[in-house]
Every structure is written in C-alpha cells, then in structure tokens.
C-alpha positions as CSV (number, residue, x, y, z in Angstrom):
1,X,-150.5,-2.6,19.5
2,X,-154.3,-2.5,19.9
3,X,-155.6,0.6,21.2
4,X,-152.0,2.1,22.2
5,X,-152.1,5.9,22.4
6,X,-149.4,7.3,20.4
7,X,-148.8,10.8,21.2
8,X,-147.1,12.0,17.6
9,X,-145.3,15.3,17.4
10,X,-144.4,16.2,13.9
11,X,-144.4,19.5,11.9
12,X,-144.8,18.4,8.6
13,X,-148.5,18.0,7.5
14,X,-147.9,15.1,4.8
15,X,-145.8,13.2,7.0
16,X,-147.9,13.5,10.3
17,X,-151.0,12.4,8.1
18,X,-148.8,9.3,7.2
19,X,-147.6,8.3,10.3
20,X,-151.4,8.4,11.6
21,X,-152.1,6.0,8.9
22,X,-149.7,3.6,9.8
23,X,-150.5,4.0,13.3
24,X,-154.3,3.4,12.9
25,X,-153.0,0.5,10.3
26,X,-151.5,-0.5,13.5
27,X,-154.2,-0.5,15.6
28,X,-153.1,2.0,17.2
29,X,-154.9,5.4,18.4
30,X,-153.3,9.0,17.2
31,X,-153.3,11.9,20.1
32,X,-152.2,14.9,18.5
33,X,-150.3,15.0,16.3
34,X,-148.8,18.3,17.3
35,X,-147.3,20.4,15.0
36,X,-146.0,23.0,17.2
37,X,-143.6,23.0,20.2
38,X,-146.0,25.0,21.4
39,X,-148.7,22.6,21.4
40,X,-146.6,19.8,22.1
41,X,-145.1,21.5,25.3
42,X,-148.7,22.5,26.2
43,X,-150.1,18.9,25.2
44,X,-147.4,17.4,28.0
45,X,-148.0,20.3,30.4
46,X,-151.9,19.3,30.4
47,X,-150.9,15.9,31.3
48,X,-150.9,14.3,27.7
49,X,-152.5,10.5,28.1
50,X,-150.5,8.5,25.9
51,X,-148.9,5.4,25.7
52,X,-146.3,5.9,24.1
53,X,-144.6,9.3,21.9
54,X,-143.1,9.8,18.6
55,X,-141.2,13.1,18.1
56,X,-139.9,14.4,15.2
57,X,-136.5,16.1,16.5
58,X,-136.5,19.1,14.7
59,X,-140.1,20.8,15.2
60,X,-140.2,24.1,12.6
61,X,-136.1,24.8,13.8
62,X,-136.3,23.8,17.6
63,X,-135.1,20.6,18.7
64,X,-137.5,18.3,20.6
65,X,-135.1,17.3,23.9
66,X,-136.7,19.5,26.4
67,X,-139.9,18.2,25.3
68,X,-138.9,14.6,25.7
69,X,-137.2,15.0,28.7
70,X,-141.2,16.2,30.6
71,X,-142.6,13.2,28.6
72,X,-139.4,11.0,30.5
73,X,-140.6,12.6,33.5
74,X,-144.0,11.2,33.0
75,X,-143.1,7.7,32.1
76,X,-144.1,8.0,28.4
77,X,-141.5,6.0,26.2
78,X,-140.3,7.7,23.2
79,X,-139.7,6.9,19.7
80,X,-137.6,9.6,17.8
81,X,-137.8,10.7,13.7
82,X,-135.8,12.2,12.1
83,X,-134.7,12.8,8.3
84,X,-131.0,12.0,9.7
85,X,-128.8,9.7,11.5
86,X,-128.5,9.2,15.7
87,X,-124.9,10.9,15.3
88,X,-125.9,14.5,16.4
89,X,-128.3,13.4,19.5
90,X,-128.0,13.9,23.3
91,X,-126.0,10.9,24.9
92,X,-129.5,10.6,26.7
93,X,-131.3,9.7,24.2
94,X,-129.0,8.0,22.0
95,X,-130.3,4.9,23.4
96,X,-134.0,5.6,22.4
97,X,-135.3,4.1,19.4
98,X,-135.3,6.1,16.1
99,X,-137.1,5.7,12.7
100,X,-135.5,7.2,10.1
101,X,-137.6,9.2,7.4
102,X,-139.3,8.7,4.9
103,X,-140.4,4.9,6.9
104,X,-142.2,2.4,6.6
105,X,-144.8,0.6,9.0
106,X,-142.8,-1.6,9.9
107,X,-140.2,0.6,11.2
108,X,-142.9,2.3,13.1
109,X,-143.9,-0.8,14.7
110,X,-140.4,-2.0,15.3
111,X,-139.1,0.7,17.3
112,X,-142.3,1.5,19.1
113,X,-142.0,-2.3,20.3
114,X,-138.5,-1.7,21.5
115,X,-139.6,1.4,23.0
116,X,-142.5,-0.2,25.1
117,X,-140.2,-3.2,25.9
C-alpha cells in the first residue's frame, strides 16, 4: 500500500478526515478528498492521478455512478462507501468492492486490495 494514490470522494467532513487517516496509516497518499460532485467530476475531467478511488455513493443527494463510470474509463479501480448495503447499486458495480460506514482500517485496506487485485 506504500505510496498508493487514493483519490477519496466523500461529502462528509468528519468522515473524509478519517478515511485520510487510515489511508496515511496505510501508507498510503490522499488526493482530494473531494467533497463535491463538482469537484470530483472536475478532479477526473483534469485527468485525476490516482491509483486507486474511494467514492462515497451518495455525494450531498447525487449518486456517484456517472462519476465512476469516467474513473472506469481511465483504468482507476474503485472502492465504494456507503452508510448502506450493495442491494440498491447498478448491476455494474455490484461487483466492486464496498466498505460499509462507519469502517474500520482494515476494511479500507481489505477492499482496496481486492480492488487493485
């Protein structure tokens, strides 16, 4: 996990700070986090370097598919977070690893190894 970027998009500002703390527990560096599609969407748009992404699916209401599906354009694996189950997500993504919230670092490393596997 040494030196991975981890591009994190999540719109709550005590759980972002979180997950960069596990992440830099990790080893890991933080790019973003975004807290806004907005941002996110221009992030990607700009050609985001990262190694890896983790989205929180529901960004301030919107939902963050569209957004995934540019970073699946570019390669970029995804781990999605949400405070819910899998149940309600694409078929597409259904497959991608999830974390559910509140978690732990070791569910953040977990599914960001599946992820990059």
């Amino acid at each position: 996990m040494n030196n991975l970027r981890i591009f994190v998009v999540e719109d709550e500002a005590l759980v972002a700070m979180n997950l960069e703390m596990i992440l830099e527990d990790l080893g890991c560096q933080v790019v973003g986090p975004a807290m806004r599609f907005d941002k996110a969407l221009a992030m990607v748009d700009d050609g985001v370097k990262a190694d890896a992404a983790i989205l929180d699916v529901n960004v301030a209401g919107r939902e963050v598919f569209p957004l995934a599906e540019k970073l699946g354009e570019l390669g970029i694996p995804m781990v999605f977070a949400t405070g819910y189950d899998q149940t309600g997500f694409p078929e597409k993504w259904s497959a991608n690893p999830a974390v559910r919230k509140p978690y732990t670092l070791e569910d953040v490393e977990k599914a960001l190894k599946q992820a990059l596997a």
